[in-house]
C-alpha positions as CSV (number, residue, x, y, z in Angstrom):
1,X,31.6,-32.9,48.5
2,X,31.4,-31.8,52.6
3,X,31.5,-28.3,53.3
4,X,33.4,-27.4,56.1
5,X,34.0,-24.0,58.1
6,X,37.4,-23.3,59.3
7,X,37.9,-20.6,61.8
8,X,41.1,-19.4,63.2
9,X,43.0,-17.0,65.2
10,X,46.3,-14.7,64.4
11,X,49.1,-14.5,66.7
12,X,50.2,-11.0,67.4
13,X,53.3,-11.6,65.1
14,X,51.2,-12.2,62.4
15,X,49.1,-9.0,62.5
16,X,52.4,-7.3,62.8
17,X,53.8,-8.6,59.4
18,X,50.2,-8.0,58.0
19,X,50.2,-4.7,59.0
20,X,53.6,-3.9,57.7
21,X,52.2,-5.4,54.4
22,X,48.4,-5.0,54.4
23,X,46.3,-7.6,51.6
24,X,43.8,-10.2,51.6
25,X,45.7,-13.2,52.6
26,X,41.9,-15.0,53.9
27,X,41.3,-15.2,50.0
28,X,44.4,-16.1,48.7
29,X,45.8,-18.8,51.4
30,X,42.4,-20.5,50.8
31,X,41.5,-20.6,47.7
32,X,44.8,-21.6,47.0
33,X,45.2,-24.4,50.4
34,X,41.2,-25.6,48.8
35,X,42.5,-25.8,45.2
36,X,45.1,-28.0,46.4
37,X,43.3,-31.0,48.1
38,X,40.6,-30.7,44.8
39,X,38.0,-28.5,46.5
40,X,37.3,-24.8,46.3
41,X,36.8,-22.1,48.4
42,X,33.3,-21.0,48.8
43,X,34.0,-18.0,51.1
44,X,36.4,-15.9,53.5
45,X,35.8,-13.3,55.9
46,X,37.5,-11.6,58.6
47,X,35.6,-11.5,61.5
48,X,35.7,-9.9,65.2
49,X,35.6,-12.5,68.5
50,X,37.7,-15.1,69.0
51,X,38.4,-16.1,65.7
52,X,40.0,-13.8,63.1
53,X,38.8,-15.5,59.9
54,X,36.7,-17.4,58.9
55,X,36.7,-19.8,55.6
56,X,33.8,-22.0,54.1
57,X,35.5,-25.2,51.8
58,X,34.0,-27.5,49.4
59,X,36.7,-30.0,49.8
60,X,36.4,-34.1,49.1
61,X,36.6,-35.5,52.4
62,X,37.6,-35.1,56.2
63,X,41.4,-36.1,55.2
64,X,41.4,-33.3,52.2
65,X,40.2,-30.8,55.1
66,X,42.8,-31.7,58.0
67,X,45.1,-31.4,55.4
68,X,44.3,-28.1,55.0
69,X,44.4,-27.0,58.8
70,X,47.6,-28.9,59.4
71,X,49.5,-27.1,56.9
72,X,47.8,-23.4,57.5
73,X,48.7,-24.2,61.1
74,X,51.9,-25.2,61.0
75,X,53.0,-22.2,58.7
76,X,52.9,-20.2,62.6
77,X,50.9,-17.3,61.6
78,X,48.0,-18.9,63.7
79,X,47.8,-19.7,67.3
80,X,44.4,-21.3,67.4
81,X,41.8,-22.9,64.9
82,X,38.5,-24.7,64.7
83,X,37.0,-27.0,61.9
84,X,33.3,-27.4,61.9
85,X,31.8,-29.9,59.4
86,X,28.8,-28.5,57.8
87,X,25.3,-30.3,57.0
88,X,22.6,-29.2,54.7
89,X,18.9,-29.2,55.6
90,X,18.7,-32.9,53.8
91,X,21.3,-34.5,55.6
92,X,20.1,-33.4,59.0
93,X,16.7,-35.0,58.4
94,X,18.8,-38.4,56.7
95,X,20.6,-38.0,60.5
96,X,17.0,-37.9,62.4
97,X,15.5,-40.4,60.9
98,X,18.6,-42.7,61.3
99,X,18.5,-41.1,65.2
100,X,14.7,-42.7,65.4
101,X,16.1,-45.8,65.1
102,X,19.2,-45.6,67.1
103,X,16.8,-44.5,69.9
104,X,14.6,-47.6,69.5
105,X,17.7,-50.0,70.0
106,X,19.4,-47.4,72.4
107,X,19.3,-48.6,76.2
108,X,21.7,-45.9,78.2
109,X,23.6,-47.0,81.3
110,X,21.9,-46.5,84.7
């Protein structure tokens, strides 16, 4: 299955209830959002910059994955987010090796 990252950011509203009621929702919302589409959750962090956490999903495909970030983002604790598919050391070298021959039959516009 892809591995994917997912990265998003808290509104201020959402802090505010977190703080009021302080737990690990990074765990819980994705294993549970992962479980869901057939996948699992790999990891979650929270993190400092622009994104607040961070989760790492095994999920079946791109449309399993969206899923996931439409419905964590319309539940309006989060006011931005990022999905990021991930590639392992093999499939980057399948990807050069099909770029080699893109490039041989590749004529850009001048």
């Amino acid at each position: 299955m892809p591995i994917y990252m997912y990265q998003a950011a808290y509104t201020a509203e959402a802090w505010a209830a977190q703080m009021k009621n302080p737990q690990n929702r990074v765990e819980a919302v994705g294993r549970q959002a992962c479980e869901a589409v057939g996948g699992k959750l790999l990891g979650g962090w929270y993190c400092f910059g622009e994104y607040d956490l961070v989760i790492i999903a095994d999920v079946p495909d791109n449309a399993s994955m969206s899923a996931i970030a439409l419905a964590v983002g319309s539940g309006g604790a989060i006011k931005s987010s990022k999905t990021t598919v991930l590639m392992t050391g093999k499939e980057i070298v399948g990807a050069l090796k099909k770029a080699t021959t893109v490039a041989k039959n590749y004529k850009p516009a001048r």
